[in-house]
C-alpha positions in Angstrom: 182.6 135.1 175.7 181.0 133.7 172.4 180.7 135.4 169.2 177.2 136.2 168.0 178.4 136.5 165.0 176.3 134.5 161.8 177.9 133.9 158.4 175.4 136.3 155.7 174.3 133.1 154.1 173.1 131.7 157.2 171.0 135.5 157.7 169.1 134.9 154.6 168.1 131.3 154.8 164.8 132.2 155.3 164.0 133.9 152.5 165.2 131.1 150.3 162.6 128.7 148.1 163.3 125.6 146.7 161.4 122.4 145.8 162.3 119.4 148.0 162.1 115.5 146.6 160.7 113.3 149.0 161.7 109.6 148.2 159.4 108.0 151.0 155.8 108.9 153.0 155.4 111.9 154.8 153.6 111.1 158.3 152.1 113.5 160.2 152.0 112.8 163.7 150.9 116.0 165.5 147.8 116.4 167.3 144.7 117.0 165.1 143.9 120.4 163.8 147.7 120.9 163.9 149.0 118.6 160.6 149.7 120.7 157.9 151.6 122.5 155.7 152.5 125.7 155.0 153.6 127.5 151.7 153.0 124.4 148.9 153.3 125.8 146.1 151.2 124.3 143.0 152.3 120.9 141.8 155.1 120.6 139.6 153.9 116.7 138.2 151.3 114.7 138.8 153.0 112.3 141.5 153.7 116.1 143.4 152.1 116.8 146.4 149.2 119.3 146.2 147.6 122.2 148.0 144.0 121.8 149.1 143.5 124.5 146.4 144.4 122.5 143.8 142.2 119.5 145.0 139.4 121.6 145.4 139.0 123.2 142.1 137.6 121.0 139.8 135.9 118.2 142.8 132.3 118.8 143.5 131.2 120.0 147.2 128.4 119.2 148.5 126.9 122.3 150.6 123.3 122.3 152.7 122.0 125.5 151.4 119.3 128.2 152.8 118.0 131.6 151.7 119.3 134.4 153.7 118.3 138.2 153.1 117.6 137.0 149.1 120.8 135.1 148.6 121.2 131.4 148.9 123.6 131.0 151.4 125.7 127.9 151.1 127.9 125.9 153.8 130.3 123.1 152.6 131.3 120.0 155.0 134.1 120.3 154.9 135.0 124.0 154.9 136.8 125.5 152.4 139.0 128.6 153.3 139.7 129.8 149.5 137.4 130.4 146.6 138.9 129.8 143.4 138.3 129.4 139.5 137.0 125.5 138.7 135.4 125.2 142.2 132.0 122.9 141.9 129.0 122.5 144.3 126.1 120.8 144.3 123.0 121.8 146.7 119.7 121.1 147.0 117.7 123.6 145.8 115.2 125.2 149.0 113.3 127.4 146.6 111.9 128.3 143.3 113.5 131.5 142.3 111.3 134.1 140.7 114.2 136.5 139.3 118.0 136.9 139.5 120.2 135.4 142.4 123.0 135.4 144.2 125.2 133.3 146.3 127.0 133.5 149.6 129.7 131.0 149.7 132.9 130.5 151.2 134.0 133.8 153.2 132.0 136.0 149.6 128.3 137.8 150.0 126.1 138.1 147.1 127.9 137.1 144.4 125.4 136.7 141.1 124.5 133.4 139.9 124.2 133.7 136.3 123.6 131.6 133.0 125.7 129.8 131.3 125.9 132.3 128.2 126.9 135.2 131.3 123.1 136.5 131.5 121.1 136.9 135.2 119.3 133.9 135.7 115.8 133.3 134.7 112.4 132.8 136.6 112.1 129.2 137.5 115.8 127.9 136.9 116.1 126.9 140.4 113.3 124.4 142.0 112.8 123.7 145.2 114.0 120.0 146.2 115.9 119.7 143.1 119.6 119.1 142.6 121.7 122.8 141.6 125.3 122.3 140.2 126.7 126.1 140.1 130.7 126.9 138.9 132.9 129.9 139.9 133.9 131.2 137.3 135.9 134.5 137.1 134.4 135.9 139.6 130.4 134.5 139.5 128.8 131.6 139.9 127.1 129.8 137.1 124.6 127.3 137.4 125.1 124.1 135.0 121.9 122.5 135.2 119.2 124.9 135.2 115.7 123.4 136.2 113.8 124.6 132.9 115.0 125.0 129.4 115.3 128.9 128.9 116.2 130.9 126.3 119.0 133.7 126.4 117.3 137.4 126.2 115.9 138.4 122.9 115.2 134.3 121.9 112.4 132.8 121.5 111.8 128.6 122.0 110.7 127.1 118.6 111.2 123.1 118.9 112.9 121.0 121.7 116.0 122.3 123.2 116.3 125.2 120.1 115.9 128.4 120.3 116.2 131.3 117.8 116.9 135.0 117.6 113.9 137.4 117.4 115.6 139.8 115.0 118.3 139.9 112.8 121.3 141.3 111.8 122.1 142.8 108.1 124.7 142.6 105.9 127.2 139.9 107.1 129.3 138.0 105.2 129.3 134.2 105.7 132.1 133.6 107.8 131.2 137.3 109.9 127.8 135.0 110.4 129.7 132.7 112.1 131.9 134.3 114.2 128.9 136.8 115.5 126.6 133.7 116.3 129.4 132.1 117.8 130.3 135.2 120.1 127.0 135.3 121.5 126.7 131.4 122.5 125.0 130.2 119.6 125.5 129.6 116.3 123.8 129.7 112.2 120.5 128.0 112.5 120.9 124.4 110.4 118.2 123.8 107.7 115.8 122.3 109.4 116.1 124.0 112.7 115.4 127.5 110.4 112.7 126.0 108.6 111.0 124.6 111.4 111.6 127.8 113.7 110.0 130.1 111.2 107.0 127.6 110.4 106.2 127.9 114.0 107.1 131.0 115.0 106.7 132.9 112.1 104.5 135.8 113.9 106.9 136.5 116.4 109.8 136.7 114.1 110.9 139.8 113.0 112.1 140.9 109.6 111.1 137.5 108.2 111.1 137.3 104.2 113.3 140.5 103.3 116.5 139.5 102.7 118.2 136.0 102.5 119.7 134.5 105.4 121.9 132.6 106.3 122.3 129.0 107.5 124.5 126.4 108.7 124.6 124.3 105.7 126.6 123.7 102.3 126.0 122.4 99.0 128.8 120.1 98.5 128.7 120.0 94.8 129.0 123.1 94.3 131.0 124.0 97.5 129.2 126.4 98.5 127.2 127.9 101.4 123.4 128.1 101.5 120.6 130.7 102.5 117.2 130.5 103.5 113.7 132.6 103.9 113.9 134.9 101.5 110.3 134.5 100.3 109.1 131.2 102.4 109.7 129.4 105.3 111.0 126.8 102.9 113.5 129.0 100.8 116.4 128.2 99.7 119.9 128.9 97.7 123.4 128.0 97.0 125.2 131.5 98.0 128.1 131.2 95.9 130.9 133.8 96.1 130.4 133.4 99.9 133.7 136.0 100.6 131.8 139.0 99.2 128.0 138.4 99.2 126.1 138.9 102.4 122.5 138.0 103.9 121.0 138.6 107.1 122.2 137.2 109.9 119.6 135.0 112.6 121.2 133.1 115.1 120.5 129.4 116.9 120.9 128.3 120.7 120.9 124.9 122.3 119.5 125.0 126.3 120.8 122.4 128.4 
């Protein structure tokens, strides 16, 4: 009668990892629908073999895409089984959307399609018969190319692809400016973007005229930075102890 009787390392084999190096092809010669792998791990180096997640975040997928109880419902050829961070489609577009939107994609229902800057997605961003590139990004979509150049919530459009906050905020120092323009997607209007916002716009601009502001410009002989609108469109000053001396704060935005 034979022993049954395994050796303890040969017990646990199964539960052991380990990366293989494979010096030649690897054929699959199974039946289709059958040839794959199970349990590759990300890639190590850039010869390494690589999951289909991998591949897939980061390449664009084309998906055929409908609306379906108010969300556009999207279907990739081929099928993804994951969703991940990085993934890319591209669809075409079956209607104008007249408000916020969401997606179903990929095994997920109603997932919000939003702006770049993280806001719901504006009237008109989607058109029908036109190209849509959305992103998933920590769990939303975001759509890339929007059809219309919008501006974020509490902007208004003043020339080309500009746009400019309504109000302002008081008291910043220069480099606080920066950092609070920069936190919201934007940044300190330049010269000429400032002027030319508040020669247009000047009636829908509030606190306009009160209190310097500043801009996103220097005087480099004086290394300094400058300020605008305290009396004018067109006014201007070298603020120059720019660690302690504050302005109001108006921010700029570029739309795709």
């Amino acid at each position: 009668m034979r022993s049954s009787f395994l050796p303890p390392a040969l017990l646990f084999c199964g539960l052991v990892h380990g990366q293989v190096l494979l010096d030649g092809d690897l054929r699959f010669v199974g039946p289709d629908g059958t040839r794959h792998i199970d349990g590759l791990a990300g890639p190590v180096d850039e010869t390494a073999a690589v999951p289909v997640s991998v591949v897939a975040s980061g390449t664009v997928h084309w998906a055929e895409a409908s609306l379906e109880n108010g969300s556009l419902r999207l279907v990739l050829d081929p099928v993804l089984a994951d969703i991940g961070d990085g993934l890319l489609i591209r669809f075409l577009s079956p209607i104008a959307n007249d408000g916020p939107m969401t997606i179903t994609a990929v095994g997920t229902v109603g997932i919000a399609l939003l702006r770049t800057d993280g806001s719901p997605l504006p009237a008109n961003a989607l058109r029908p018969g036109t190209v849509a590139e959305v992103l998933y990004d920590n769990g939303n979509w975001v759509l890339l190319n929007p059809a219309t150049r919008t501006c974020p919530p509490g902007t208004i459009a003043t020339a080309g692809p500009t746009c400019m906050d309504i109000d302002f905020v008081p008291g910043m120092r220069f480099y606080q400016a920066i950092d609070h323009c920069a936190a919201r997607g934007g940044k300190l209007c330049t010269w000429d973007e400032y002027a030319v916002g508040c020669a247009l716009r000047e009636a829908e601009l509030n606190g306009l005229f009160v209190e310097w502001e500043w801009i996103d410009d220097s005087s480099n002989h004086t290394h300094t930075a400058n300020q605008a609108g305290r009396f004018t469109c067109q006014s201007q000053r070298s603020a120059n102890v720019i660690v302690t001396m504050t302005g109001n704060t108006r921010c700029c935005y570029r739309t795709r």
